[in-house]
PLY file of the C-alpha trace (Angstrom):
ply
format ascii 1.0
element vertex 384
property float x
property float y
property float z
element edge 383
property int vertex1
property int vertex2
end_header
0.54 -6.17 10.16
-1.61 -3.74 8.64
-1.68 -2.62 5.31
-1.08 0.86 4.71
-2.65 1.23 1.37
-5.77 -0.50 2.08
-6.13 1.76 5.59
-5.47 4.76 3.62
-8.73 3.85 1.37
-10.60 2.78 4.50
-9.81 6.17 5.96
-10.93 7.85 2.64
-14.42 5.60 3.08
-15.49 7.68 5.71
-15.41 10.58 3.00
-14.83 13.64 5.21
-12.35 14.32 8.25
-12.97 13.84 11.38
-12.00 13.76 15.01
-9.20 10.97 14.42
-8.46 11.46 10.49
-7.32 14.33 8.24
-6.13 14.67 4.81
-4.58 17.66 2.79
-3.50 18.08 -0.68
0.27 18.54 0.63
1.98 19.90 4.10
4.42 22.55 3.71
7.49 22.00 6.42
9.75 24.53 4.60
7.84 27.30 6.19
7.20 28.86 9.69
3.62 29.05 9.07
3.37 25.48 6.74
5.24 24.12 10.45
2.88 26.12 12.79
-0.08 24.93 10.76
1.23 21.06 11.12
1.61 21.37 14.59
-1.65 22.72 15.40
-3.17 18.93 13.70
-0.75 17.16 15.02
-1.77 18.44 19.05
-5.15 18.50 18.05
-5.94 15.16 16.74
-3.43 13.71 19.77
-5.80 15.55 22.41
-8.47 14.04 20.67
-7.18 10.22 20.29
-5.86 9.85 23.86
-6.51 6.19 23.83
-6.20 5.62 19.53
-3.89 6.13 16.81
-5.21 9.41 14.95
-3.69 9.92 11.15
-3.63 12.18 8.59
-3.04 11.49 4.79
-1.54 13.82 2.44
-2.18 13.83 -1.27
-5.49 13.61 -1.60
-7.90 16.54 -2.68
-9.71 17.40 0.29
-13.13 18.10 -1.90
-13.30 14.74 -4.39
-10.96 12.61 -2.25
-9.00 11.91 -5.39
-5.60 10.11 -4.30
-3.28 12.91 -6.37
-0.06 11.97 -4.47
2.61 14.23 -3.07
7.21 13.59 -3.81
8.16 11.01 -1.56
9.43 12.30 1.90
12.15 11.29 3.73
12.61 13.61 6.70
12.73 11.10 9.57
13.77 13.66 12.06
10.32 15.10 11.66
9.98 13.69 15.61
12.56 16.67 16.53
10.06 19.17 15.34
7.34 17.72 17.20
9.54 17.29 20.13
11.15 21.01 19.88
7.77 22.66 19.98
5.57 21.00 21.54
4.87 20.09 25.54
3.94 15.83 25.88
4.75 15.31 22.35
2.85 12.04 20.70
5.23 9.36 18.62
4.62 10.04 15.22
5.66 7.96 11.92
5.50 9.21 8.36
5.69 6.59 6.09
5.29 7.08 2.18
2.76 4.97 0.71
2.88 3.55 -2.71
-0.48 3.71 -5.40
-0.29 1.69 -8.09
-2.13 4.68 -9.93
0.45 7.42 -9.04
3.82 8.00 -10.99
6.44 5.99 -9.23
7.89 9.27 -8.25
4.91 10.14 -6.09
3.65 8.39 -3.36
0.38 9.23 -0.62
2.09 9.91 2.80
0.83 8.90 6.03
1.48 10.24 9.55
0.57 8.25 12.08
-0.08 10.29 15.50
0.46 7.47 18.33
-1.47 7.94 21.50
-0.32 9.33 25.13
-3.01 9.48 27.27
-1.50 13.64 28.07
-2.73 16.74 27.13
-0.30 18.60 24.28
0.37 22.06 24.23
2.41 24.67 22.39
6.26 24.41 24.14
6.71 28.15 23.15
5.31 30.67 20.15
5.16 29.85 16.78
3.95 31.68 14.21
0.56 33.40 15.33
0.18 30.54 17.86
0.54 31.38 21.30
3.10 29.63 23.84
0.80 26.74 25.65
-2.06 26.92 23.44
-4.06 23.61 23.43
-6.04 22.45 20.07
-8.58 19.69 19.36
-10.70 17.98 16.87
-13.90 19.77 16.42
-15.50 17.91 13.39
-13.13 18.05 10.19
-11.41 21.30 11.95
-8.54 21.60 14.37
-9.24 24.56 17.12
-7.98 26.10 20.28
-10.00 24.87 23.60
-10.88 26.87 26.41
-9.63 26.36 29.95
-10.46 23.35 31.54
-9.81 21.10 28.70
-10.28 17.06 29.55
-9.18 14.27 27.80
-11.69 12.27 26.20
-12.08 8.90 24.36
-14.35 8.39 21.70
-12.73 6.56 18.74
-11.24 4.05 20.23
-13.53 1.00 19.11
-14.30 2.59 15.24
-10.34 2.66 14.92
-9.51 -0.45 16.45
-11.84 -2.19 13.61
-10.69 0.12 10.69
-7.30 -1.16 11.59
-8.57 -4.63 12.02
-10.01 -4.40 8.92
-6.91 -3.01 7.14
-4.46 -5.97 7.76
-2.59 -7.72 5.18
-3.09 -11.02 3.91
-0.76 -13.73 1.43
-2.84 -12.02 -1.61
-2.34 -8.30 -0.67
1.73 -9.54 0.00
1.72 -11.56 -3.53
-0.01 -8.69 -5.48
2.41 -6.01 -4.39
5.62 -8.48 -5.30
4.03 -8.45 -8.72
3.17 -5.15 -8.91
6.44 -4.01 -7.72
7.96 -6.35 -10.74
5.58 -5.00 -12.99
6.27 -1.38 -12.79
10.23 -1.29 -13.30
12.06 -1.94 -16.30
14.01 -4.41 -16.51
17.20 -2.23 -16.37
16.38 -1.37 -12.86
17.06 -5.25 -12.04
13.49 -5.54 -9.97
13.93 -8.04 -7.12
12.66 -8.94 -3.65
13.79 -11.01 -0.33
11.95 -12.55 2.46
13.26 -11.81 5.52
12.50 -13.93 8.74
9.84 -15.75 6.87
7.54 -13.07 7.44
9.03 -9.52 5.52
8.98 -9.16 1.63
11.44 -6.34 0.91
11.44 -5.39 -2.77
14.01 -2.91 -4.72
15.40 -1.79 -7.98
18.02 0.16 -9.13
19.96 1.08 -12.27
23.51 -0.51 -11.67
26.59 1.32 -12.52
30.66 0.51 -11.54
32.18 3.54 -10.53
36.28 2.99 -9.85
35.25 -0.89 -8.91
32.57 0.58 -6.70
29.31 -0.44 -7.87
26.15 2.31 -7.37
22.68 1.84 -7.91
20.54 5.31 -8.81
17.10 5.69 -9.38
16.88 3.22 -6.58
12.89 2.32 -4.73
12.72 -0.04 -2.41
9.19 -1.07 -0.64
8.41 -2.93 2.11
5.28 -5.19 0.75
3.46 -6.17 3.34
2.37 -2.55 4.65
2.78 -1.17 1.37
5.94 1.60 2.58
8.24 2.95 0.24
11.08 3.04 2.24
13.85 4.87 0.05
13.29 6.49 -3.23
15.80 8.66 -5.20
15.76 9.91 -8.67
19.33 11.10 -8.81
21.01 9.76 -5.52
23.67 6.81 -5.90
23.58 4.44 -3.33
25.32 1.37 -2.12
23.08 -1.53 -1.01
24.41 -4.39 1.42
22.44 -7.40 2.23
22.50 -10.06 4.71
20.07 -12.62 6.86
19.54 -10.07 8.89
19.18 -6.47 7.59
19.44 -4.50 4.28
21.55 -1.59 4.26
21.32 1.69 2.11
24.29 4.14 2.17
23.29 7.58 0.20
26.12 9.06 -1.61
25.19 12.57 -3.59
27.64 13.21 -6.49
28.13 17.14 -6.77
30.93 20.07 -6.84
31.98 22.66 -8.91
32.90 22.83 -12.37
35.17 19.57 -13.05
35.82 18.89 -8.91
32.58 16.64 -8.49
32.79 13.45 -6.64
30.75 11.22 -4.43
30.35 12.32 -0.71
28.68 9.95 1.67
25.60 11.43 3.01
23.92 8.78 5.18
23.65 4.97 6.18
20.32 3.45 6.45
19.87 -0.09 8.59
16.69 -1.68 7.76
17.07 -4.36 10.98
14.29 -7.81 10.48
13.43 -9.31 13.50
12.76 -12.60 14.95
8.91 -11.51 16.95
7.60 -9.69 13.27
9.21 -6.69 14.20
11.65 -4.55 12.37
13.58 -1.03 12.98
15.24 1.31 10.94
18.89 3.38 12.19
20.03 6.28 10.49
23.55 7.15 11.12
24.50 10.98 9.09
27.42 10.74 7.66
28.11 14.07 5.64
30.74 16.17 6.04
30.40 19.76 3.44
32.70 20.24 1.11
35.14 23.20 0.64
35.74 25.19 -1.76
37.50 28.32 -2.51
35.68 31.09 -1.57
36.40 34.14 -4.25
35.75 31.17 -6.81
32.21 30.70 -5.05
31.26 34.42 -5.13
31.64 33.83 -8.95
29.70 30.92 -9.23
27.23 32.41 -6.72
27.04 35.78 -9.27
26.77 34.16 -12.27
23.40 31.84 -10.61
22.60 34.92 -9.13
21.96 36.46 -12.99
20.54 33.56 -14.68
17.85 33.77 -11.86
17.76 36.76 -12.72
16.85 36.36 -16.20
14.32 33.33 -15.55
12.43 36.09 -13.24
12.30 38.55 -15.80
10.94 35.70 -18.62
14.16 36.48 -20.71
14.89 33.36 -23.62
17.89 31.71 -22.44
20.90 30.38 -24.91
21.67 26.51 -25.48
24.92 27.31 -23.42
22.25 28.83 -20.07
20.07 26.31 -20.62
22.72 23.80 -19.72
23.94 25.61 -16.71
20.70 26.10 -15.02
20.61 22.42 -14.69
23.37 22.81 -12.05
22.08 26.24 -10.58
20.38 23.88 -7.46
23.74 22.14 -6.69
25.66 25.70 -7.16
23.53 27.51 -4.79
23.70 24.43 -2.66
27.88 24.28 -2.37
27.19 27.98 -1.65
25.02 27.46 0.66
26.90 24.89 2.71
30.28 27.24 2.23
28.53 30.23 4.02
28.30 32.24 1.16
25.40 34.60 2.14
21.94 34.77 0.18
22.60 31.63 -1.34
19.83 29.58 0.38
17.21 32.27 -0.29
18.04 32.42 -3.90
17.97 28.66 -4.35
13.96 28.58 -2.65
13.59 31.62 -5.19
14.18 29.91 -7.45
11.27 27.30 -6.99
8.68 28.69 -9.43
11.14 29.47 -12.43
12.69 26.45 -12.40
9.37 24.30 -12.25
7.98 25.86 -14.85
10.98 25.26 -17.45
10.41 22.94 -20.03
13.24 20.31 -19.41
12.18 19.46 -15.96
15.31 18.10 -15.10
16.87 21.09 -12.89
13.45 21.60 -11.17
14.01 17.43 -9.98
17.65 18.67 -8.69
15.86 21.71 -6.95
13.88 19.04 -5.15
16.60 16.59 -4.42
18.95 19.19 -3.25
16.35 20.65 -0.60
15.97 16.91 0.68
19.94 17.04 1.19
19.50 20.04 2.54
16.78 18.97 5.01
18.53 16.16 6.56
21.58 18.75 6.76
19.62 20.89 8.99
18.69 18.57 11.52
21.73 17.32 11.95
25.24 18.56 13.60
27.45 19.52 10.94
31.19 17.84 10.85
33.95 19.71 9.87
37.03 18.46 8.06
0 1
1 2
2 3
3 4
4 5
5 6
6 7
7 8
8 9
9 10
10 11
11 12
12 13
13 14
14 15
15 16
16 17
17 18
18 19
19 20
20 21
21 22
22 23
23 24
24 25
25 26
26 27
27 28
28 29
29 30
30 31
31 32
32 33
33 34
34 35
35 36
36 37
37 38
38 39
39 40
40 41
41 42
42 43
43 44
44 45
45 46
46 47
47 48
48 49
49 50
50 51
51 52
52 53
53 54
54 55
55 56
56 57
57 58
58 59
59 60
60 61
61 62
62 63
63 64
64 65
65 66
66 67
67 68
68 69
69 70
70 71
71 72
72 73
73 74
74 75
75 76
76 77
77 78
78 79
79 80
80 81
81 82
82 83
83 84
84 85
85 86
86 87
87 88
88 89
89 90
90 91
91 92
92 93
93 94
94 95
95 96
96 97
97 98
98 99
99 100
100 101
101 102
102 103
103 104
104 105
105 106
106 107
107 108
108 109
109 110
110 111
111 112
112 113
113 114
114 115
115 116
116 117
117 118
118 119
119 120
120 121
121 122
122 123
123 124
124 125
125 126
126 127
127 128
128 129
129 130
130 131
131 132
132 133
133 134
134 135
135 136
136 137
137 138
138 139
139 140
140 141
141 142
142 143
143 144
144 145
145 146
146 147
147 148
148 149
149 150
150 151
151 152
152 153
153 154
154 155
155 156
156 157
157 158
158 159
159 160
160 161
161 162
162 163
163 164
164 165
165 166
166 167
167 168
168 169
169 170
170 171
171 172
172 173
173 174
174 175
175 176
176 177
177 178
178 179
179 180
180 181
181 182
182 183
183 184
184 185
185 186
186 187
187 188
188 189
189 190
190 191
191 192
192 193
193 194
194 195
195 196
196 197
197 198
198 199
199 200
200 201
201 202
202 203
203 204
204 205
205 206
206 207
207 208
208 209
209 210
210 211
211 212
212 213
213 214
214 215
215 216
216 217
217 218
218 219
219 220
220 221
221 222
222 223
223 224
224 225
225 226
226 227
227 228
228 229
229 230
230 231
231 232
232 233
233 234
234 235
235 236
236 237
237 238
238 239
239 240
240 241
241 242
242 243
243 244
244 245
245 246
246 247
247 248
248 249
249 250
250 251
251 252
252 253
253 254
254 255
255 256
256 257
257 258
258 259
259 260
260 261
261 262
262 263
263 264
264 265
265 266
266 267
267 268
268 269
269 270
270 271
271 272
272 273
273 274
274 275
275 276
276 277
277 278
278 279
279 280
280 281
281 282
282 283
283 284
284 285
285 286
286 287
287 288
288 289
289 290
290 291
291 292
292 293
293 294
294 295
295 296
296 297
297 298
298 299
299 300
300 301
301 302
302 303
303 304
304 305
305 306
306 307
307 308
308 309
309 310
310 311
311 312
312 313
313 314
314 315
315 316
316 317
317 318
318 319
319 320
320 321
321 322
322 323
323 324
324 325
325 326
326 327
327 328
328 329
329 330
330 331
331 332
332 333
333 334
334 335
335 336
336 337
337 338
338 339
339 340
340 341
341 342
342 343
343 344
344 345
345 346
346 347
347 348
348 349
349 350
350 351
351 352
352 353
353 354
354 355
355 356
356 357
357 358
358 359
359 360
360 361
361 362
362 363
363 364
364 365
365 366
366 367
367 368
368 369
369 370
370 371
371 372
372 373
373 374
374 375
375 376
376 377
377 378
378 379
379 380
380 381
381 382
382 383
């Protein structure tokens, strides 16, 4: 099993990109051109790796390869992008990699770009990319090819050993138990389980008893051998099962409006252990939006819609504004999901403003919310 941490420095060795490695400071999947811009790598360094696993690693500063680290990233329906836009789409995995160097809250991500042996086009126009566009590796750049394009294979041998050479081992395993341990208080409970006599699964959590339901929050759990962070929340509550066989999340996000807040199920997670040193994870959705009256909305919607207002203008906010902007992500959120128009493009608006306050605690919410949000999008909505 390879270690992701230790091929993530082993990919950094070679100091600059190349035809089966990238890196970037961050990806941007929010926007049509941050999307267009992904998908461009993504074909190019598959055309170029028809044989070999091609990756690229985001969070590191493209000039001093300093590992600066990027929020963790959930989105595992990042395949339906790929899929959606582009013509013999490659498997891809992103996996969130934990430094002991970085904040807990950040992570290096990793998305692996698994080979087809097919040339990959554009499906259809994106951006300023045209429909059936082809791109490939030339040097640390990704660019368009001229007709004629062939497949060729020229990394597979210096891959196959920088994987060889990233595999774990009983230290690497031990080390990241202890560093795991290490790095959360003891209020989080820190704990681990071997699983088939091969996995070490590892998670914390701050426990809490709901209505004799017991919730975790602030909840990380890692997966030691290859070094994954496979859930991490700072404000989600979740409910953790565990068995022989399998360890199972299920996200709950506690929001609504005004005193009406209470704890909607947003999705199940089965992390399955197998038998042959293999393991998969399910997702089943389960969110259904909330409603709420609408006139009452429109005044929550107007009243977000001013404080924004005053954050854009650099206006001093009162002790009683201060403690609403807190909630203006989940507002504009319930808005959002209720059809009340503008709401979504207010809440992104809000980005900057809210970063940049002092008590960083609604610009967390802006980022947890989008996440909810996210998985939202990708997914056919229930109704009630």
């Amino acid at each position: 099993m390879i270690n992701k941490r230790l091929l993530i420095r082993n990919l950094l060795s070679h100091n600059d990109e190349n035809s089966f490695f990238d890196k970037k400071l961050k990806i941007d999947l929010e926007t049509r051109e941050g999307k267009a811009k992904f998908l461009k790598h993504i074909c190019a360094l598959s055309n170029s790796n028809p044989l070999n696993n091609a990756y690229i690693v985001i969070g590191v500063d493209d000039v001093s390869d300093k590992i600066m680290g990027v929020d963790f990233f959930d989105d595992s329906r990042i395949q339906d992008l790929i899929n959606a836009c582009l013509v013999n789409p490659p498997s891809i995995r992103y996996e969130n990699v934990s430094f002991p160097s970085l904040p807990r809250h950040k992570v290096v991500g990793l998305v692996t770009i698994h080979p087809i042996n097919l040339i990959t086009s554009l499906k259809k126009n994106y951006w300023k990319y045209n429909k059936g566009m082809v791109f490939f590796r030339k040097g640390s750049s990704s660019a368009p090819t001229n007709n004629g394009f062939v497949l060729k294979s020229t990394n597979e041998i210096i891959v196959s050993e920088l994987e060889k050479n990233s595999s774990d081992n009983l230290e690497l395993t031990l080390n990241g138990v202890f560093d795991f341990i290490q790095q959360h208080p003891k209020k989080y409970q820190p704990k681990f389980k071997v699983y088939k006599e091969y996995f070490v699964l590892c998670w914390a959590g701050q426990k809490k008893k709901v209505k004799n339901e017991i919730y975790y929050s602030r909840v990380d759990i890692e997966l030691i051998k290859e070094r994954v962070r496979l859930f991490y929340s700072a404000l989600d509550d979740v409910q953790i099962q565990v068995n022989d066989d399998s360890f199972i999340i299920t996200e709950y996000i506690y929001f609504g409006i005004l005193s009406d807040y209470k704890y909607y199920p947003l999705e199940k997670t089965v992390i399955h252990f197998k038998e042959n040193a293999k393991y998969n994870i399910v997702t089943e959705f389960l969110f259904s939006p909330p409603k709420f009256s609408i006139p009452h909305l429109h005044h929550e919607f107007n009243s977000m819609t001013c404080l924004l207002a005053k954050l854009k203008n650099g206006l001093e906010l009162d002790e009683l504004e201060l403690n609403e902007v807190t909630n203006l992500p989940t507002i504009l959120m319930v808005c959002f999901l209720n059809g009340i128009e503008n709401s979504y493009e207010s809440l992104l608006e809000s980005k900057p403003f809210l970063r940049q306050l002092e008590d960083k605690q609604a610009y967390i919410k802006y980022k947890e919310v989008l996440r909810v949000l996210r998985k939202v999008k990708y997914q056919p909505v229930k109704t009630e």
